[in-house]
N, C-alpha and C positions, 0 to 999 in steps of 0.2 A: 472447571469441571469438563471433562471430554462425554462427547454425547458419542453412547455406542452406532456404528456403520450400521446402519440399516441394508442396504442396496452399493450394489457398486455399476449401476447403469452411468449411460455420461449425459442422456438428456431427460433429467429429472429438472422440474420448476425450477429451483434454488440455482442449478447449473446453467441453466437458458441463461436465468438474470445474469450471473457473471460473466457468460461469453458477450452478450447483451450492453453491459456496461462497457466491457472492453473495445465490441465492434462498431458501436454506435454511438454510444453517448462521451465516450472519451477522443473520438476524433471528430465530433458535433464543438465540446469544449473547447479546444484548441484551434478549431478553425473560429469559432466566433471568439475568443481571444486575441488570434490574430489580427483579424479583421475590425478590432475595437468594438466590437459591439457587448459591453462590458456588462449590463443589467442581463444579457441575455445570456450569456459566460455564467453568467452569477446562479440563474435559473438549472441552468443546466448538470452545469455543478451541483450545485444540491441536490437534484436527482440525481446525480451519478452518486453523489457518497450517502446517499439514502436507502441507493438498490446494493449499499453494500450491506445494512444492516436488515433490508428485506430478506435477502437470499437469506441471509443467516437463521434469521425469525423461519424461513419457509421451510428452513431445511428442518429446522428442530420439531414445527408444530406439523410437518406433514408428513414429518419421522422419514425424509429424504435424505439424511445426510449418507454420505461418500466418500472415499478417499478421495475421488479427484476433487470435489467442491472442497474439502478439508485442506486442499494440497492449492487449486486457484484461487482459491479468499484473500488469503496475504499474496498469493504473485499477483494478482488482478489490483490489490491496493497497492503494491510498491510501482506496480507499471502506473498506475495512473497519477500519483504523487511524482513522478519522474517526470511523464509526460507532460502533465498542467506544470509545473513548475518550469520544467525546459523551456515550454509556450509561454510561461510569465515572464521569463528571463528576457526572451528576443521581444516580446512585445516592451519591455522595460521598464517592468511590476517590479520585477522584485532583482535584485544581484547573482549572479551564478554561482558563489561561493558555497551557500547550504545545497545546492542543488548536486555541486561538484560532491560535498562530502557525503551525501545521500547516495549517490551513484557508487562511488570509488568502495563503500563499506558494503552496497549489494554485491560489487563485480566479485571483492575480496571472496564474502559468503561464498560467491555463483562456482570459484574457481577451488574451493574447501569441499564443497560440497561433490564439484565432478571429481576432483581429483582421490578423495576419500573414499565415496559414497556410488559416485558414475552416477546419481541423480540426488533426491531428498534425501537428507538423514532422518525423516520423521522426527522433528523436537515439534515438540509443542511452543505454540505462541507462548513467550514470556511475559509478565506484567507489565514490564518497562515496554517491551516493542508494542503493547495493546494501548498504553497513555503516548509514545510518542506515535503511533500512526494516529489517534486522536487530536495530538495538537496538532500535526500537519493536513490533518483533514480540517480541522478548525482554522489552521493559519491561511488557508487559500483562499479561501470565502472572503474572510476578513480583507486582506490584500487585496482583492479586484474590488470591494465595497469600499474602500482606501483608495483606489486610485480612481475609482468613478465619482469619488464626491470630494476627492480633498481635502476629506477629516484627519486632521494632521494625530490624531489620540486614536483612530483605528490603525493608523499605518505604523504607530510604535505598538500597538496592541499585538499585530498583526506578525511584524518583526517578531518581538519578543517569542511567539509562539513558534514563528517558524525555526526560532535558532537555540529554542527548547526542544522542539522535535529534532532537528539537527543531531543537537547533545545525545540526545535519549537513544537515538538512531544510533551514534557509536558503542553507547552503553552496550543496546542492545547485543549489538554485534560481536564484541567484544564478548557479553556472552553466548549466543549463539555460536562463537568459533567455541567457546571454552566445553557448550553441550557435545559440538562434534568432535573434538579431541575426546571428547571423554566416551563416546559412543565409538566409535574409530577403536581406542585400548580397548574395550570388551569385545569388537566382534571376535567371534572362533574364528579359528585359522584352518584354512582351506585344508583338508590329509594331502601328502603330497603321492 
C-alpha cells in the first residue's frame, strides 16, 4: 500500500532518522566491528535497523512522508547492508562472496537506472526485495551473536539467512531491471 506525499520538505523527523542512521550509527557500527567489540556492534546494530522501521512508523503516523524519505528508506538500507557486511567480511564474520553479489546487482540497478532514468525510475519496493532486505537485516545480528559466543547452530542459522537474502537480492533485481525496461518502453518520446 503506498501512503500518499504528504510534504516534500527534506528535514522532516522520519528524514533526520535516516540521515541519522547513515551518519552516525552506521560508521559507530563498523568501527566497533572493527575494533572487536562485538556485544557493542550488536547493540548498535539493532538500533540502526530499528531507526529503519521508526522513520517508517514516523512518517506514516505524523503524515510526514516524502519523496525524498520514499526514495532514501531503501538507499539508506542497501548502504548499510553493504557497509556492515564489507566491515564483517575484513573483520572475518562472514566471506566476501554474498557481499560481492549484493554489490554487483546494486551497481547493475545504479547503472540502469542512470542510464535510462538519469536518476530513480520510481518502482515501488517489491515483496521479494522487502523479505530479502529482512533476511539480511536479520542475518547480521545473527553473525556477530555467532561469532561472539561460538554457537556453531546460530552461525549456520545466520549463513542460511544471509545467502537467502543473497538469492532474493538477485530475484529482486532481476525484477527491478524487468520494472525499468518496462517503465523506459512507455515513456513519451521527446517532439523533435
Amino acid at each position: 500500500m503506498t501512503v500518499p506525499l504528504t510534504e516534500n520538505r527534506v528535514w522532516t523527523v522520519p528524514n533526520v532518522i535516516s540521515f541519522g542512521r547513515l551518519v552516525v550509527l552506521l560508521p559507530l557500527v563498523v568501527w566497533l566491528l572493527l575494533t572487536g567489540r562485538m556485544w557493542w556492534a550488536l547493540a548498535a546494530l539493532v538500533l540502526l535497523s530499528a531507526s529503519d522501521w521508526i522513520d517508517g512508523f514516523l512518517a506514516r503516523r505524523l503524515r510526514q512522508t516524502s519523496t525524498l524519505g520514499q526514495r532514501l528508506d531503501p538507499v539508506a538500507d542497501r548502504i548499510a547492508i553493504l557497509v556492515v557486511g564489507g566491515a564483517m567480511v575484513v573483520a572475518g564474520i562472514i566471506p566476501w562472496g554474498p557481499v560481492a553479489v549484493i554489490l554487483a546487482v546494486d551497481v547493475a540497478l545504479a547503472v540502469l537506472a542512470t542510464l535510462w532514468f538519469r536518476g530513480s525510475p520510481d518502482l515501488d519496493v517489491s515483496r521479494i526485495g522487502k523479505w530479502r532486505t529482512g533476511a539480511l537485516l536479520l542475518a547480521l545480528p545473527v553473525l556477530i551473536v555467532a561469532a561472539g559466543t561460538d554457537v556453531a547452530w546460530l552461525g549456520v542459522l545466520g549463513f542460511a539467512l544471509m545467502y537467502a537474502g543473497a538469492f532474493g537480492h538477485v530475484l529482486a533485481g532481476i525484477g527491478y531491471a524487468r520494472g525499468m525496461a518496462r517503465r523506459r518502453t512507455r515513456r513519451p518520446v521527446a517532439a523533435a
